[in-house]
GUKOLMAR-99925 format. One line per 2 residues: number of its first residue (from 1); for each residue x, y, z of C-alpha. Coordinates in pm, 1 decimal. Each point is the difference from the previous one (the first is absolute). Example, Ala and Ser with C-alpha at 12.3 -4.5 7.8 and 13.67 -1.06 7.14 Angstrom:
2
1 = 1230.0/-450.0/780.0 ~ 137.0/344.0/-66.0
This chain:
625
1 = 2305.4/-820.1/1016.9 ~ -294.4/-255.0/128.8
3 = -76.4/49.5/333.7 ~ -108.6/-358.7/96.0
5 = -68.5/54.5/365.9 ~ -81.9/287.4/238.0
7 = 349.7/287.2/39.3 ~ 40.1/266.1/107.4
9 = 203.8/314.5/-58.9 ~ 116.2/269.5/246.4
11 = 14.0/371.8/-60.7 ~ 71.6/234.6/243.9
13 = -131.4/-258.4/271.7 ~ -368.8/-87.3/-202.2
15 = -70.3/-334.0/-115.8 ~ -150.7/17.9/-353.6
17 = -119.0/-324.7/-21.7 ~ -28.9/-197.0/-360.3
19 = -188.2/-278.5/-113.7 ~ -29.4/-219.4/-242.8
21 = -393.0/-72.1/-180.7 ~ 29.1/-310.3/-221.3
23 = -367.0/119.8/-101.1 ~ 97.9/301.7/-139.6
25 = 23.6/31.4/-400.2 ~ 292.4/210.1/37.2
27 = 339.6/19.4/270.9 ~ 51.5/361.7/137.3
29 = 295.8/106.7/209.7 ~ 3.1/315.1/228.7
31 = 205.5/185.5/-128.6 ~ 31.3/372.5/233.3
33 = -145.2/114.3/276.0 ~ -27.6/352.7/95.1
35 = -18.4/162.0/347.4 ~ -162.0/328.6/61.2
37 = 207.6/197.6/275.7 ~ -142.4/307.3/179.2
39 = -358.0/125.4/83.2 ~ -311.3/-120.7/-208.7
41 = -39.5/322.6/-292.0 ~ 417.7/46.0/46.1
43 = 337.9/-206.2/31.6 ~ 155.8/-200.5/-264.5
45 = 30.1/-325.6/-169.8 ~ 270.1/-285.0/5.6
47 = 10.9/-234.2/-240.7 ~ 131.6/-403.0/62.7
49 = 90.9/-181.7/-312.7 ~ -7.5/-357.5/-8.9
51 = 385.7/-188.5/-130.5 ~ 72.4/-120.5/-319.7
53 = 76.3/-367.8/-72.0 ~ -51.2/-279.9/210.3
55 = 283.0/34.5/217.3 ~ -143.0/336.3/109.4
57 = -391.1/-63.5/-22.3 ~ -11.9/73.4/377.3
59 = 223.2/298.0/18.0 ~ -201.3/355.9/23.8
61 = 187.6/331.5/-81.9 ~ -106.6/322.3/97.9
63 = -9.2/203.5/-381.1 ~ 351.7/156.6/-49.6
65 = 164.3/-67.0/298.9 ~ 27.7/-380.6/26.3
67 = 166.5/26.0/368.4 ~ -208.8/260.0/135.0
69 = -247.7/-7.7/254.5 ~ -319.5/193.8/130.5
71 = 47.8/332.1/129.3 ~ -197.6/82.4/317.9
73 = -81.7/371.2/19.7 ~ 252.8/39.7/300.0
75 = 292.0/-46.3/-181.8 ~ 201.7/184.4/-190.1
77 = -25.0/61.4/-382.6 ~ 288.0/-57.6/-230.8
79 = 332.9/117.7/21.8 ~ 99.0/45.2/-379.5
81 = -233.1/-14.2/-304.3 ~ 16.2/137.0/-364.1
83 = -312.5/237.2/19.1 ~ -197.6/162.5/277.2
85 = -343.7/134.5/-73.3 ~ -153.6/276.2/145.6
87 = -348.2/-35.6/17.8 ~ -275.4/-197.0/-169.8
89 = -174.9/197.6/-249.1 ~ -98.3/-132.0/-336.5
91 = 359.9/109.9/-141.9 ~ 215.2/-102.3/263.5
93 = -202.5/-366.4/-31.6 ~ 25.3/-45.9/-315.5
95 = 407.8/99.0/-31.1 ~ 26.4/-198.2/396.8
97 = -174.7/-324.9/-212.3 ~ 218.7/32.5/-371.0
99 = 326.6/28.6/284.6 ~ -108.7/-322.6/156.3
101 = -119.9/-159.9/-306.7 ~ 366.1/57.7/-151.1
103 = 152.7/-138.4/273.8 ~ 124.6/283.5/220.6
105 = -45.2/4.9/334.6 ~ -279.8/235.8/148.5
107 = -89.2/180.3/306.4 ~ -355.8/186.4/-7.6
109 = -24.4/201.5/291.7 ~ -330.9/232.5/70.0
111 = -25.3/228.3/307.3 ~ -406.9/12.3/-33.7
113 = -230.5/-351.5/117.7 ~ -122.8/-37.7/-348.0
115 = 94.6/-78.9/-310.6 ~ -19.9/228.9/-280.0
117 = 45.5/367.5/91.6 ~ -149.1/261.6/-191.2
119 = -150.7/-316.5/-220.8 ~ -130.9/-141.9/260.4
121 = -364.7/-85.7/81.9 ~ -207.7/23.7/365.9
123 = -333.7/-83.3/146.3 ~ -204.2/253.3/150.3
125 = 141.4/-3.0/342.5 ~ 380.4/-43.3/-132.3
127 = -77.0/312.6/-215.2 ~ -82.9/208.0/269.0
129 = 307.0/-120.2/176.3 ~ 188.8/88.3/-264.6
131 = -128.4/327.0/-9.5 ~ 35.5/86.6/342.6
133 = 341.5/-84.7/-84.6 ~ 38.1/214.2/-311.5
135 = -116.3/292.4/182.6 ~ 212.0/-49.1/306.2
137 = 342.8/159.8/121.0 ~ 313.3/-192.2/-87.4
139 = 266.4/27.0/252.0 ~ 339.4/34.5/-78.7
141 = 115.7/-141.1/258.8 ~ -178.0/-333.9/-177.0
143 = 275.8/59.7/-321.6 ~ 268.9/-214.9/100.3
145 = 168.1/-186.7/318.0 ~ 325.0/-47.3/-45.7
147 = 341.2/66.9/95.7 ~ 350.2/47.9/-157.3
149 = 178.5/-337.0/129.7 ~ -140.8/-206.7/-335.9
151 = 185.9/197.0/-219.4 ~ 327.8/-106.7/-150.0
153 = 316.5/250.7/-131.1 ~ -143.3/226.7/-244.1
155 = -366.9/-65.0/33.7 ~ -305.2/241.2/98.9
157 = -346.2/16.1/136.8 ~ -246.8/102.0/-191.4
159 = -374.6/43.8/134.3 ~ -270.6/-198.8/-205.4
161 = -248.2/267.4/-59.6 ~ -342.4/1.9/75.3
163 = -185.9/187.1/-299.5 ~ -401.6/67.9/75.5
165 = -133.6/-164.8/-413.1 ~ -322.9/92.2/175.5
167 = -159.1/310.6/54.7 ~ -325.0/211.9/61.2
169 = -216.5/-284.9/119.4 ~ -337.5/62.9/93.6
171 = -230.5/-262.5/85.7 ~ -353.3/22.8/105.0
173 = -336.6/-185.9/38.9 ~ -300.7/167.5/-179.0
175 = -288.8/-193.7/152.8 ~ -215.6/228.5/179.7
177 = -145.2/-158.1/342.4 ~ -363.4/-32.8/36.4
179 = -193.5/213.4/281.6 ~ 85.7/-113.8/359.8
181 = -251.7/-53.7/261.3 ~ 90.5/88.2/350.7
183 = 90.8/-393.3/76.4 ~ 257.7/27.8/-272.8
185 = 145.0/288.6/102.3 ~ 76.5/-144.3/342.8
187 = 161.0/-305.9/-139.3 ~ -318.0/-254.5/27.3
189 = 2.0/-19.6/-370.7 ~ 246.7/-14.9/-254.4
191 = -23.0/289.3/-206.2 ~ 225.3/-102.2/-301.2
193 = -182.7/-0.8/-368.9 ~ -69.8/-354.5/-63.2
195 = 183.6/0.4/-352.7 ~ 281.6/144.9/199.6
197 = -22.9/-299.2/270.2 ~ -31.0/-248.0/-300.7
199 = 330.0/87.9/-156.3 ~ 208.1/39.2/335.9
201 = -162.2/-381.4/40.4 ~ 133.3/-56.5/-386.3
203 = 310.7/147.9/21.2 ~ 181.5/-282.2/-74.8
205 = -143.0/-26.9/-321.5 ~ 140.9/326.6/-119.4
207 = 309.9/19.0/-237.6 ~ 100.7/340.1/-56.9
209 = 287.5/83.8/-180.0 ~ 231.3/256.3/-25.5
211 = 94.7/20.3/-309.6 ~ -219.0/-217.7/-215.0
213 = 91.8/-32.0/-327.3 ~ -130.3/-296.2/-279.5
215 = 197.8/-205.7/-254.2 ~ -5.6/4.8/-364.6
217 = -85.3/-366.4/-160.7 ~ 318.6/42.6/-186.1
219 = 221.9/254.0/208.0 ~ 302.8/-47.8/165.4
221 = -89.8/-152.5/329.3 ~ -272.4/-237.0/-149.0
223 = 386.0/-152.8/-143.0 ~ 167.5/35.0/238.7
225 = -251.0/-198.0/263.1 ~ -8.8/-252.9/-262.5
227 = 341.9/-36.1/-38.4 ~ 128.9/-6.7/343.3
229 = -333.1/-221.1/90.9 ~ -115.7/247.1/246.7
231 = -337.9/-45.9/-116.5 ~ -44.2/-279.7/200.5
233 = -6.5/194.4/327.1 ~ -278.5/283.6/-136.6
235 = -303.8/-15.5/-171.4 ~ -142.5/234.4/-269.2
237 = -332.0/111.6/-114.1 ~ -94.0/207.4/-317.7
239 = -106.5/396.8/42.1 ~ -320.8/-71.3/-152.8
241 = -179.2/326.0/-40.9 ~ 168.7/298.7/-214.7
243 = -155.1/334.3/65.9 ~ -22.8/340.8/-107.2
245 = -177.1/310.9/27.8 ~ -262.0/65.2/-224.9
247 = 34.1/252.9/-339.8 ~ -318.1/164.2/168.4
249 = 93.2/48.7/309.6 ~ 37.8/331.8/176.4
251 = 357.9/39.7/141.9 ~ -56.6/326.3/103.4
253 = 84.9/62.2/414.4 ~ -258.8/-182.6/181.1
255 = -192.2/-186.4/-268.1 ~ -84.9/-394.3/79.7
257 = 192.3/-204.2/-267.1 ~ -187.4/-296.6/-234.9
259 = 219.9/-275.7/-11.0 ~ 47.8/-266.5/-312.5
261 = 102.5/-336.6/-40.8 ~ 283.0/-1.2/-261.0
263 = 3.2/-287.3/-231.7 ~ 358.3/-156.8/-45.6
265 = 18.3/-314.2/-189.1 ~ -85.2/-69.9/-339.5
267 = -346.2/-160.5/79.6 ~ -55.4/261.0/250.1
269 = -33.9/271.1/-308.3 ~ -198.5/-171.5/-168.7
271 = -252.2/-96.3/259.4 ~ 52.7/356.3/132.4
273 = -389.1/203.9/9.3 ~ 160.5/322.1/43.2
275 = 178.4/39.7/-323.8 ~ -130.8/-51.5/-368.0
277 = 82.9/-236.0/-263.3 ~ 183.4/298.6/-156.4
279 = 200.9/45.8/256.6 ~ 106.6/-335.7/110.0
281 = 140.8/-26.6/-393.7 ~ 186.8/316.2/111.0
283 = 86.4/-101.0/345.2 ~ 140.9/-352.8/-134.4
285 = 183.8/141.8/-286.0 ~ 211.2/253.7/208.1
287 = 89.5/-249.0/191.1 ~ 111.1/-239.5/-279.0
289 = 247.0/252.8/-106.1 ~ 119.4/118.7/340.1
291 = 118.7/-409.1/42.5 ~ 161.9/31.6/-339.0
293 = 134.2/339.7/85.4 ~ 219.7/-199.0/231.8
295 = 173.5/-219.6/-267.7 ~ -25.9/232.5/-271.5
297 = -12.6/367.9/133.3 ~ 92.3/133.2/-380.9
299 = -316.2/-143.5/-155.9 ~ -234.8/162.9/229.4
301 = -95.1/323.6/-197.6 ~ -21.5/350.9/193.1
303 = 140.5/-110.3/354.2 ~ 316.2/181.7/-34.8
305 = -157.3/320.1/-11.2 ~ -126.3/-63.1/332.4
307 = 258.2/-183.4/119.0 ~ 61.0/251.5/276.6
309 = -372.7/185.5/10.7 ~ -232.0/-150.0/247.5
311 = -123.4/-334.4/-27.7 ~ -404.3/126.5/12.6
313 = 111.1/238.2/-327.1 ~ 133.1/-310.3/-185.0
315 = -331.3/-165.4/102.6 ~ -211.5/237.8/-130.0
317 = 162.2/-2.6/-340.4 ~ -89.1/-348.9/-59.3
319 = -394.2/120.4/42.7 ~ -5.9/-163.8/375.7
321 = -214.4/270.9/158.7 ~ -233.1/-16.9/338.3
323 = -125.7/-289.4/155.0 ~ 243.4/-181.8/-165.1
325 = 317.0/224.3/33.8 ~ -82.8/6.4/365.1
327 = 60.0/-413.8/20.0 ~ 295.7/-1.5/-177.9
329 = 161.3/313.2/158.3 ~ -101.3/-46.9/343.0
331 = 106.7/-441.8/-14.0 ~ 367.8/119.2/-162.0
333 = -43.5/302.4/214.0 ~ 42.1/-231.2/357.4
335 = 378.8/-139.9/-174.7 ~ 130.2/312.4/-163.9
337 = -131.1/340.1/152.8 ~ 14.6/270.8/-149.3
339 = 122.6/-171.6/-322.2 ~ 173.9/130.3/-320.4
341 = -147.0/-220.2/-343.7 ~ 324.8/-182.5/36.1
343 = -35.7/-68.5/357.2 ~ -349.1/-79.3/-37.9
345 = 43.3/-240.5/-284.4 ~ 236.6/-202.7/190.8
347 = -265.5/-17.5/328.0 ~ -260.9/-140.1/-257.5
349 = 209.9/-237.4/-143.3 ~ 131.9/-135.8/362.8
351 = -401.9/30.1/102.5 ~ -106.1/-213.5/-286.5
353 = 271.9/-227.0/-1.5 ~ -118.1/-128.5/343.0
355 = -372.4/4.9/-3.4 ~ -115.1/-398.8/-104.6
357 = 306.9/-153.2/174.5 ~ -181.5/-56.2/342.8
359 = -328.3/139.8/-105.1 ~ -157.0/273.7/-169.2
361 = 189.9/266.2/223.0 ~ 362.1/65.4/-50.1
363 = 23.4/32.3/390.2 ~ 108.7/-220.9/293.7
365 = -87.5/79.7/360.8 ~ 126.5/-178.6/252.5
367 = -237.1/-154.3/277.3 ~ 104.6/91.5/375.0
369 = 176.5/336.2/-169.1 ~ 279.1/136.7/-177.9
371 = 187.3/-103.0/350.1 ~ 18.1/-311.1/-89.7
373 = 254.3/18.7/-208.2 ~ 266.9/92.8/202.0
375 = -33.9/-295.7/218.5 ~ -7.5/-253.2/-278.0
377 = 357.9/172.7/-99.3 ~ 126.0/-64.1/329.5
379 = -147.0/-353.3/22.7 ~ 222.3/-65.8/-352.2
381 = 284.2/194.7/169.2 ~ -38.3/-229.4/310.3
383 = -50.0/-355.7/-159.9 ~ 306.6/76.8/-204.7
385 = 209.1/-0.2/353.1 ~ -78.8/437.2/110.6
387 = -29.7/92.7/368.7 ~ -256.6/214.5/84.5
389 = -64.0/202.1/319.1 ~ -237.5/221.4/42.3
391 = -3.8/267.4/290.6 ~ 309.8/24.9/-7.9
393 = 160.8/384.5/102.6 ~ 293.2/70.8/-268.7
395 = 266.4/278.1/136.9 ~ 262.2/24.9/-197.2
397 = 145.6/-49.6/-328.0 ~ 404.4/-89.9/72.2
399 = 212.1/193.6/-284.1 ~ 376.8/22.8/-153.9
401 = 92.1/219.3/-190.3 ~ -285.5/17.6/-297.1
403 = -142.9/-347.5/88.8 ~ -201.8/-157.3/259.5
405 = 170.9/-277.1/185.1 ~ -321.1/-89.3/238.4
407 = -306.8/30.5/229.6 ~ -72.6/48.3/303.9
409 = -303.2/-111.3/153.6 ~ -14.8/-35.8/372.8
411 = 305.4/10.4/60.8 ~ 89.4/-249.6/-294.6
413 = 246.2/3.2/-264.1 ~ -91.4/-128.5/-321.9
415 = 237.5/-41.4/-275.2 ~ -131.0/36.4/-344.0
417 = 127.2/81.9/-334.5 ~ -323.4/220.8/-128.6
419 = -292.8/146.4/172.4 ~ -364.1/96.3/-162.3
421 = -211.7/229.4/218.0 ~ -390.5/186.3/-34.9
423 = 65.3/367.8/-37.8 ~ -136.0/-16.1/364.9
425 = 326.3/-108.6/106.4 ~ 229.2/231.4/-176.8
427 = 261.8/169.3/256.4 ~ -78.7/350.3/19.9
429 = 390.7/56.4/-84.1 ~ -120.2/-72.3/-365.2
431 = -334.9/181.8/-11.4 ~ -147.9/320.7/26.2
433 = -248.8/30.2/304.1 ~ -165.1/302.6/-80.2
435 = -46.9/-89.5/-383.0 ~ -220.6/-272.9/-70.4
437 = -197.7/-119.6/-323.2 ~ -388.5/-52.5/9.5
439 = -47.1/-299.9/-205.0 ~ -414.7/-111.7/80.4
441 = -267.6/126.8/109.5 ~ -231.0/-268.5/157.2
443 = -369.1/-67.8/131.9 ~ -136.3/-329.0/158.8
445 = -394.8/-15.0/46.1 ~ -201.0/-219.3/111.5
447 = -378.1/-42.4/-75.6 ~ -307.2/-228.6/-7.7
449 = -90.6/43.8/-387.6 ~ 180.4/9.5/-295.9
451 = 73.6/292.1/-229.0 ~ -249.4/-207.1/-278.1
453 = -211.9/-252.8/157.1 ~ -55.6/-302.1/-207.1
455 = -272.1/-256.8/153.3 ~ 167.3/-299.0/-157.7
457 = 332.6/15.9/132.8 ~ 276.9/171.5/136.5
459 = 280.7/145.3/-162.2 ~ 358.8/137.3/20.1
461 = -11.4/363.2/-186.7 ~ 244.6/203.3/-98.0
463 = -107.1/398.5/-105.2 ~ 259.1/288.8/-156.9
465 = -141.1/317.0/202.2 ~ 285.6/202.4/-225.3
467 = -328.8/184.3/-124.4 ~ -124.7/142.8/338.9
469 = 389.6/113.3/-4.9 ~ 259.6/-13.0/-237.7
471 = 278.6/103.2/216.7 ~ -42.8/-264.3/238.0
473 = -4.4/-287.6/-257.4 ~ -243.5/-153.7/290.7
475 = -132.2/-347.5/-61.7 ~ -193.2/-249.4/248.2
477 = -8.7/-318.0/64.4 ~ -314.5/-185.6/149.0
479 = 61.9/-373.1/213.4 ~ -248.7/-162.2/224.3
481 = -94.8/-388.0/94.5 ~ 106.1/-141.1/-330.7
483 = 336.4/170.5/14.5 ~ 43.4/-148.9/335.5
485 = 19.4/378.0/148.6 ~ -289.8/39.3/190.6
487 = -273.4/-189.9/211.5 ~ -347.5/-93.9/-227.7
489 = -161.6/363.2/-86.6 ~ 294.2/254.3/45.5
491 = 223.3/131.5/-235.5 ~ 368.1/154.5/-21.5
493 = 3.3/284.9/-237.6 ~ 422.9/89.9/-63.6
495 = 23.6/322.9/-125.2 ~ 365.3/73.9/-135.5
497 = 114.2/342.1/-123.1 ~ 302.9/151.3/-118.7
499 = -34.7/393.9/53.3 ~ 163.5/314.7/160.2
501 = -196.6/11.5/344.3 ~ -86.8/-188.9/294.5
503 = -191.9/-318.4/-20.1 ~ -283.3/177.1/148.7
505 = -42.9/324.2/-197.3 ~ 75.9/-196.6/-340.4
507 = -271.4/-340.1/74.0 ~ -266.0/134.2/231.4
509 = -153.0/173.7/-278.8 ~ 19.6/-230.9/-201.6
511 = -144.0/-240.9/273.8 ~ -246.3/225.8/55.7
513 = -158.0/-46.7/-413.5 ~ -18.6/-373.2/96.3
515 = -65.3/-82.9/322.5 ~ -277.0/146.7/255.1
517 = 131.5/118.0/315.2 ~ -128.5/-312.2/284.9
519 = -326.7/-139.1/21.8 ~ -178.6/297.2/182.7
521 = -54.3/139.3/-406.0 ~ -395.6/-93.6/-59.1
523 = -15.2/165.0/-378.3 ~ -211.7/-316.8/-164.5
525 = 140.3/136.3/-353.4 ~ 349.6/19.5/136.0
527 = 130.2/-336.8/-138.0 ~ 361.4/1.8/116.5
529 = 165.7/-234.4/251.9 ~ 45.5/118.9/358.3
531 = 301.2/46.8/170.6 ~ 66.7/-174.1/288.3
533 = 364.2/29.6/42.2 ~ 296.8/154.2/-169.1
535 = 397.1/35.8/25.7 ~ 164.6/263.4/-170.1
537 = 386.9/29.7/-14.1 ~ 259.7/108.9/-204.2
539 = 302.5/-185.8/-120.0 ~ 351.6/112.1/-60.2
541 = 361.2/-61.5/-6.4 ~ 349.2/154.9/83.7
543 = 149.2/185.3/-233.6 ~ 420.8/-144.5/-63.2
545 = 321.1/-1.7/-218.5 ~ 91.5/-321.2/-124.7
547 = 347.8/149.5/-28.6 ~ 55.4/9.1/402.1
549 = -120.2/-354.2/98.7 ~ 286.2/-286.4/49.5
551 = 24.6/-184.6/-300.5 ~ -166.3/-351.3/116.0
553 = -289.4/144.9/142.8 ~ -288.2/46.4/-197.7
555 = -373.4/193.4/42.8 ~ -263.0/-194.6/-157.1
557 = -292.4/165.7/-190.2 ~ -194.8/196.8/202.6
559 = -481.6/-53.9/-75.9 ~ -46.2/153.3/-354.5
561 = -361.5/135.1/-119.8 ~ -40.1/-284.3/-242.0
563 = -271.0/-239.8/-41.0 ~ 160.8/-285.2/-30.0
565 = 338.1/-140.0/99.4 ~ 207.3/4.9/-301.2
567 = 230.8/301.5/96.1 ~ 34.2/-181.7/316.7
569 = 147.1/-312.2/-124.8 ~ 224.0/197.4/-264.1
571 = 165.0/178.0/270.0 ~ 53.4/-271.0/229.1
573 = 117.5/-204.8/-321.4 ~ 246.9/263.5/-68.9
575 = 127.0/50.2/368.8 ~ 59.0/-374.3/36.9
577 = 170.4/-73.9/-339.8 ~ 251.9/330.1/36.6
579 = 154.8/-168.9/356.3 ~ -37.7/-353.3/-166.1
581 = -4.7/21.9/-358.0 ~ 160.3/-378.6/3.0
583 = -336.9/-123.1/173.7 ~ -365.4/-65.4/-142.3
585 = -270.8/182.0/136.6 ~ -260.1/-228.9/157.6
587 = 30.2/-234.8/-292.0 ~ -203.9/-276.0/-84.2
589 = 21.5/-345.9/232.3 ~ 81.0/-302.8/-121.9
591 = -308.4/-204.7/-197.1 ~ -102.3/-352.2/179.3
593 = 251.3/-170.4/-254.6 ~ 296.1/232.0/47.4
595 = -44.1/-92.9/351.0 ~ -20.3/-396.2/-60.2
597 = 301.1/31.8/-232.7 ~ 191.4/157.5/303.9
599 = -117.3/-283.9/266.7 ~ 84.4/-258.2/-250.0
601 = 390.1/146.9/-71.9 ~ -8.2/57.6/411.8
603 = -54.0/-372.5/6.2 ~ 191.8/-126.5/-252.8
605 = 324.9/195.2/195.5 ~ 7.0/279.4/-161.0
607 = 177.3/310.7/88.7 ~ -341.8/241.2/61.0
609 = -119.0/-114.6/372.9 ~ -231.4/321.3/23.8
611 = -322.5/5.1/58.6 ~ -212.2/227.9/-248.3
613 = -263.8/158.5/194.6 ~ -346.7/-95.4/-194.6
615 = -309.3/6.9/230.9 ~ 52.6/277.6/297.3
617 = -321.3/-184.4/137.1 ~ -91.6/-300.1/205.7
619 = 19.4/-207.3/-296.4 ~ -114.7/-387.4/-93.6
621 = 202.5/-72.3/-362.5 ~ -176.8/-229.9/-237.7
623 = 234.4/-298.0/-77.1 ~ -156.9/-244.3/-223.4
625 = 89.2/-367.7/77.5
């Protein structure tokens, strides 16, 4: 509708105030408005959609809940909604945004100040909070507070549990202090290193994640943030630089390790100086047939009789040796450790199959950290009508018989009709405290020079280290300024493992082959970065029968060791599509002229008055005149 003079519509007591431009080429119409709620780096959105039709031009309705209004933090949550979520790591925010996106109503309920979890990413003063916390006592008393008069005939208590994911965390600054004078010892001076001074003054500027992981140009999540349009709250940069460790190099105990850029793209071989015209014929034609092994796995000659040898002995037999058996083993290596020919085949053909799409890598990383992504879930979950509340103490799951009926959270009753909960959460009723399963192995560093310095630019790397230890299956991943991770001239080195030992006894020697210990090391030959600060942990999960938990609640995946996010997404995929196999799973929204269809049967009286959600932001629509 034309607005020919100056209106105004309320929403929640704000005048958005519209105006009419005869100027202007084009009419636009506000058509949502949404309001952040909570502190600046937490809280959660609500979105106001504008009416359809003319009648209702003026009317604003708060997104799936057309009567409701804002919720001030002092009063109470919900009484009765279809699914409460326990926590808000990346699986719980993805099922907590399909839930809402199908229609059910959601509850999202967090007992930490962040978002995230164990896939969550800090600064460098919330990281040492965090491990302060880690590494402190948790009281028992602090497990529940509640009392017996909510329950109802038949019903029982039991205690949410408070399962440690984290363990063995050891953190510790490894710049050495310059000489003191007298003056500084007595406090006239401050005695800190000045790199150490300049990133407390940065620490802002730091992103470091917990559990980084990047995102295959054609994987599962690149769909599913395409799909679901969560791409429009996150931002994504190509993993530039492939590396590996050179044929040459010296892996005994000890020895400093050459590192290699690894070629990935078509035009890459080719331009490639470190391997010969010979070779690049090779190097091309094996993986030709690997991408037609995919279609046509009965025309590739000789691959069944490795089909369940390792991958490096089926590599060999097609005459890839050295230099060049290193790229390819060590690039398929970082998808698929450890690899059978089989297994291996598939990681090249889901490797090739994504390198040109976004550039000449086959990798995604995203900028601010892997810990984005769990907030852009949530922000889907919450546009689509979720609650969220974070810091929020949960006590109690209600039960009858072999189902659970509620939650209590101070005090509070919530009905639901499922519940999805972080292993973290898992009643100790249903899990065995003294038996728990090391997943990762984990090591965040931080430095003022990359692992390959390259004077024209800066680069996201990635580097298999499955060579310094093949038991480990260790890889690294290198982030700095252009990643968003780090202030101008540091760097975040992730260092992921999956082996038998502690963080520290599996990583620090493999730290040790590619990092210098601080800056007090003056060896002018020694060319590797120095460490200025590192974080080792472990992580792990409860150990539990499905057989023995009530039949609506569900455990979502626990971190995996992968790369990428594909098993991820197929488990959460699975989990929501076995409670509600009658429901898409974050399916595609409707396209610009689905949408118009819908306004124009809304205003011609018909029957579907529902407003499809299309923009999440503060958006202007383009209406032509």
């Amino acid at each position: 509708p034309t607005v020919e003079s100056l209106q105004s519509a309320h929403v929640d007591g704000v005048s958005f105030l519209l105006k009419q431009r005869r100027s202007l080429k084009y009419k636009y119409q506000l058509r949502s408005v949404i309001v952040h709620i909570g502190q600046p780096h937490s809280g959660h959105f609500i979105t106001y959609r504008r009416g359809i039709g003319a009648d209702n031009h003026n009317a604003w309705y708060k997104t799936s809940d057309s009567q409701g209004t804002r919720m001030s933090g002092e009063e109470a949550l919900p009484s009765d909604v279809d699914v409460v979520v326990l926590g808000t790591g990346l699986p719980e925010s993805i099922i907590a945004a399909a839930c809402a996106r199908s229609g059910l109503s959601v509850l999202h309920l967090d007992r930490n100040d962040y978002y995230g979890g164990v896939w969550s990413s800090f600064h460098l003063q919330s990281i040492a909070e965090w491990v302060d916390r880690m590494n402190g006592e948790i009281d028992a008393a602090s497990e529940g507070n509640y009392t017996d008069h909510t329950l109802e005939d038949g019903e029982e208590l039991v205690p949410i549990g408070r399962n440690q994911s984290i363990g063995n965390v050891h953190l510790q600054w490894h710049i050495v202090e310059p000489e003191t004078t007298e003056s500084e010892q007595n406090g006239d001076m401050e005695s800190d290193h000045p790199i150490k001074r300049d990133m407390e003054k940065n620490w802002r500027r730091f992103s470091i994640d917990l559990l980084p992981k990047v995102l295959l140009s054609r994987g599962a999540m690149v769909q599913v943030i395409c799909d679901s349009e969560v791409s429009k709250y996150c931002e994504f940069k190509c993993v530039d630089r492939l590396l590996c460790l050179s044929a040459k190099a010296n892996y005994a105990e000890g020895a400093l390790q050459e590192l290699q850029v690894v070629p990935c793209s078509r035009s890459e071989i080719f331009q490639s100086e470190a391997i010969s015209m010979i070779e690049k014929r090779r190097i091309m034609k094996f993986l030709t047939s690997c991408m037609q092994w995919h279609e046509k796995p009965d025309e590739i000659d000789g691959w069944s009789d490795f089909a369940d040898k390792p991958f490096d002995d089926f590599i060999e037999s097609r005459g890839i040796t050295g230099n060049l058996k290193g790229f390819v083993a060590d690039t398929i290596g970082i998808l698929r450790p450890n690899a059978t020919a089989k297994e291996g085949l598939k990681a090249v053909y889901r490797f090739m199959e994504s390198v040109g799409r976004f550039g000449d890598s086959p990798f995604l990383w995203t900028l601010y950290g892997s810990g984005e992504l769990p907030q852009c879930f949530c922000r889907l979950c919450a546009v689509y009508g979720g609650i969220y509340c974070l810091k929020q103490p949960i006590d109690a799951l209600i039960l009858r018989g072999n189902r659970v009926m509620a939650v209590l959270t101070k005090g509070q009753r919530i009905k639901c009709r499922h519940v999805i909960m972080d292993p973290s959460y898992l009643p100790r009723r249903y899990s065995n405290d003294k038996e728990r399963r090391n997943v990762l192995q984990r090591a965040i560093l931080l430095t003022n020079r990359s692992l390959l310095n390259d004077a024209e630019k800066e680069h996201i790397s990635l580097l298999n280290l499955m060579r310094l230890d093949s038991d480990a299956s260790a890889r690294l991943l290198e982030v700095g300024f252009e990643a968003c991770a780090a202030p101008r001239g540091y760097f975040v080195s992730h260092l992921t493992a999956h082996g038998k030992g502690s963080a520290c006894k599996t990583l620090k020697p493999i730290v040790s082959r590619l990092f210098k210990d601080g800056l007090a090391v003056s060896d002018s030959e020694d060319t590797r970065p120095p460490l200025l600060w590192s974080l080792y942990f472990d992580v792990n999960e409860p150990i539990y029968s499905r057989e023995n938990i009530p039949s609506n609640l569900r455990i979502v995946s626990g971190v995996d060791a992968n790369l990428d996010y594909d098993e991820t997404i197929a488990k959460t995929r699975a989990l929501f599509e076995e409670l509600w196999s009658d429901r898409d799973f974050l399916p595609r929204s409707l396209s610009k002229e689905d949408d118009h269809e819908e306004q124009e049967q809304a205003e011609n009286g018909g029957q579907n008055n529902e407003v499809q959600e299309e923009n999440p932001e503060i958006g202007i629509e383009n209406m032509s005149s």
